[in-house]
N, C-alpha and C positions, 0 to 999 in steps of 0.2 A: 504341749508341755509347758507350765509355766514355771517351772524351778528346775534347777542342776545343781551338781553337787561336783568341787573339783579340791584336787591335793597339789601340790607344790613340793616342790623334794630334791635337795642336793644330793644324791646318791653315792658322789662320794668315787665313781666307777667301778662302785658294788663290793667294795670293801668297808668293813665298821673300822672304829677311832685305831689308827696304828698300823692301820692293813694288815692285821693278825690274821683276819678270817673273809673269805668271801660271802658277801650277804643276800646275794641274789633269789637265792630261793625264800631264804626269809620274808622277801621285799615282796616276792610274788603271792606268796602266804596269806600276806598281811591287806593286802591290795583284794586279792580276791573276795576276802573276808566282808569288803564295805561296799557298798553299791554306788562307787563314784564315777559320773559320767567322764570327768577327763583330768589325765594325770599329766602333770606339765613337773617334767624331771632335767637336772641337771646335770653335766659331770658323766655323760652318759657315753659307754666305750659303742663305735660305730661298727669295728672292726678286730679281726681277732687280735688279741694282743696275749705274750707272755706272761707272766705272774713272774715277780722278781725272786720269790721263793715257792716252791713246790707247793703247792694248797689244795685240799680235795675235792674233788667235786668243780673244780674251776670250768664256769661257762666261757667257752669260745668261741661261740657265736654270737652276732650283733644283739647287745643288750636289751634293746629297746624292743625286736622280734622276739626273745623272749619274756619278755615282761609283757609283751601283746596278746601271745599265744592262749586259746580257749579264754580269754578274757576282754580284749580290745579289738576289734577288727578295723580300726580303723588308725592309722598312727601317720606320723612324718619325726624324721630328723634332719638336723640343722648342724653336718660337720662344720668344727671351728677349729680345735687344735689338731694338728698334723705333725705328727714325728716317726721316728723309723719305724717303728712297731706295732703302729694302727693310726689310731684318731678318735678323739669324742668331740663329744658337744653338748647342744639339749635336742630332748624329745619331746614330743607331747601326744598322747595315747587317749583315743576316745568311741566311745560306744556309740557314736553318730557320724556320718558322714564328712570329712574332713578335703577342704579346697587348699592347695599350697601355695604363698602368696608372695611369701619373700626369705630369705636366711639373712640378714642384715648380718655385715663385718665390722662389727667393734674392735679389731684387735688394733692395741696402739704400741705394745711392744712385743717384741718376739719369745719372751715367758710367759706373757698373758695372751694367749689368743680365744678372743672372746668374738660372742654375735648375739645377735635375738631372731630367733623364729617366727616367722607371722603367719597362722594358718586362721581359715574361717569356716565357720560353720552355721546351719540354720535350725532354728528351736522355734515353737511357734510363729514359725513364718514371718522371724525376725533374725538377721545376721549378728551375728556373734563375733568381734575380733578376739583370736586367740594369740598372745604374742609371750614367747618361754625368754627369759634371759641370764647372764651372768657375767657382772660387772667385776674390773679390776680392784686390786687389794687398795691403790694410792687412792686417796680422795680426787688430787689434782685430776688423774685418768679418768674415776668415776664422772666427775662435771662434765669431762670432753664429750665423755660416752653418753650422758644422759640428754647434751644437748645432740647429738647426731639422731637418739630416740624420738625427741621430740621434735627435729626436724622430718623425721620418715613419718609420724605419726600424723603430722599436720597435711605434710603432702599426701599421704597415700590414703587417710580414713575418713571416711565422712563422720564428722562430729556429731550428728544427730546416731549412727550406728553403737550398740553397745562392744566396750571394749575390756577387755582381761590382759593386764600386765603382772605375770608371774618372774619369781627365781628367785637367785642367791645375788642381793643387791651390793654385799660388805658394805653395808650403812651402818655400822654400828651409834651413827652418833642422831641418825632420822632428819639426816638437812636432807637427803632428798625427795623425802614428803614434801616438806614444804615446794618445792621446783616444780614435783609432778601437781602441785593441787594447784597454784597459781599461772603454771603454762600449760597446764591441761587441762583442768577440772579434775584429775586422776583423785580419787579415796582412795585411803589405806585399809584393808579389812578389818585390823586386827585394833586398828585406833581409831576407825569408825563404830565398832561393835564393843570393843572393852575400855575405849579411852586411851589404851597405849597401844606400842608395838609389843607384839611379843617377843620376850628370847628361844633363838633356834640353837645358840650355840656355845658352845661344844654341847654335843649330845647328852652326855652320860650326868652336867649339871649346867643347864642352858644361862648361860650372862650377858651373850649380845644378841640383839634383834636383829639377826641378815638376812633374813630371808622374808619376801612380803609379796603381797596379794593386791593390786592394783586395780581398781575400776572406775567406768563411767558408764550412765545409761543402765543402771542395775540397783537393782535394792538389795543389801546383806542383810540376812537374816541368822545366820551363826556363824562361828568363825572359833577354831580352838589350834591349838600346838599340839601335835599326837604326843603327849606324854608313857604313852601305856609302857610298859619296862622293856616290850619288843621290839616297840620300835627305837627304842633308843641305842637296841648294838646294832640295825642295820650300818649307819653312816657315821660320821662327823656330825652331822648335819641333825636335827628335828623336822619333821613334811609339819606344812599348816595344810589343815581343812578347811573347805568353808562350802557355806550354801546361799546359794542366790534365786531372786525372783526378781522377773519383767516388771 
């Protein structure tokens, strides 16, 4: 296999802008529709949780198994936030065999409990880092969390391996490009492939670029924001696409 195809997606915990409506079946819909080998999702409920208002059709079982179901046989999740009523975090869902590597604890306060997931996988008999994450809303927390990333990522990956840094960065302002490409070598998909970041946010008329597609060791070859009008009531959030080759 010399090319894959993956999506990136704050979900949002499967409700659209306002948690009027639960999106999960949409999200599954939508998903199933495109031939993408691995979905790296955020914001993802682990376990069953309440709905703060009656809503139909509410999935309460672990999100990520059903968003798997007759379409991914292969997944992991990465619990981060824990409160009375469940737990989420991120997932990452994939049509290839998947090694689990680490659940990295970014959380620096007790309203943000964050991490990144590090799984790997092999595609023409070359390893894959796949790592899912989602960083705090402060700038200051963002640096703290992106240097403990780039300390896990020097210690744990071999630089010559290729590497995928996915999720919901809240970089609205793009200073962490610049960190990821000078202490890692890290590309941006969307400002390697169009010149800029794209905006993911708010859904429904996207203004900031938070969410972004990180590599090394990989060549992009396309790279777009799902625009189409469906995906825009699944989340908060816009998924970026993109496609790569060795």
């Amino acid at each position: 296999m010399q090319h894959f195809k993956l999506l990136t997606f704050n979900i949002h915990k499967g409700y659209n802008l306002g948690n009027r409506e639960q999106t999960l079946s949409s999200l599954k819909n939508s998903i199933a529709q495109n031939p993408i080998d691995f979905l790296f999702l955020q914001e993802v409920i682990g376990d069953h949780q309440h709905p703060k208002n009656e809503i139909k059709n509410f999935i309460s079982n672990a999100q990520y198994h059903y968003l798997a179901e007759d379409i991914y046989p292969y997944f992991h999740y990465g619990k981060n936030a824990v409160y009375q009523k469940g737990h989420h975090g991120n997932a990452i869902l994939s049509k290839h065999e998947l090694e689990f590597e680490d659940n990295l604890n970014l959380s620096l306060t007790r309203l943000e409990q964050r991490g990144m997931l590090h799984l790997t996988t092999t595609l023409n008999e070359k390893k894959i880092n796949l790592l899912c994450t989602h960083l705090n809303l402060r700038h200051p927390h963002r640096i703290e969390q992106v240097e403990k990333i780039i300390y896990y990522i020097n210690k744990k990956i071999d630089p010559t391996e290729a590497l995928i840094l996915c999720g919901d960065f809240n970089d609205w302002t793009a200073h962490l490009s610049k960190i990821f490409f000078h202490r890692l070598k890290l590309k941006e998909a969307s400002q390697e492939y169009h010149g800029k970041h794209l905006k993911t946010f708010p859904a429904f008329v996207p203004l900031l670029p938070l969410d972004r597609i990180y590599y090394r060791n990989l060549n992009i070859t396309f790279t777009k924001v799902m625009l189409e009008s469906e995906w825009k009531k699944i989340s908060d959030h816009l998924a970026i696409y993109a496609e790569f080759t060795f």
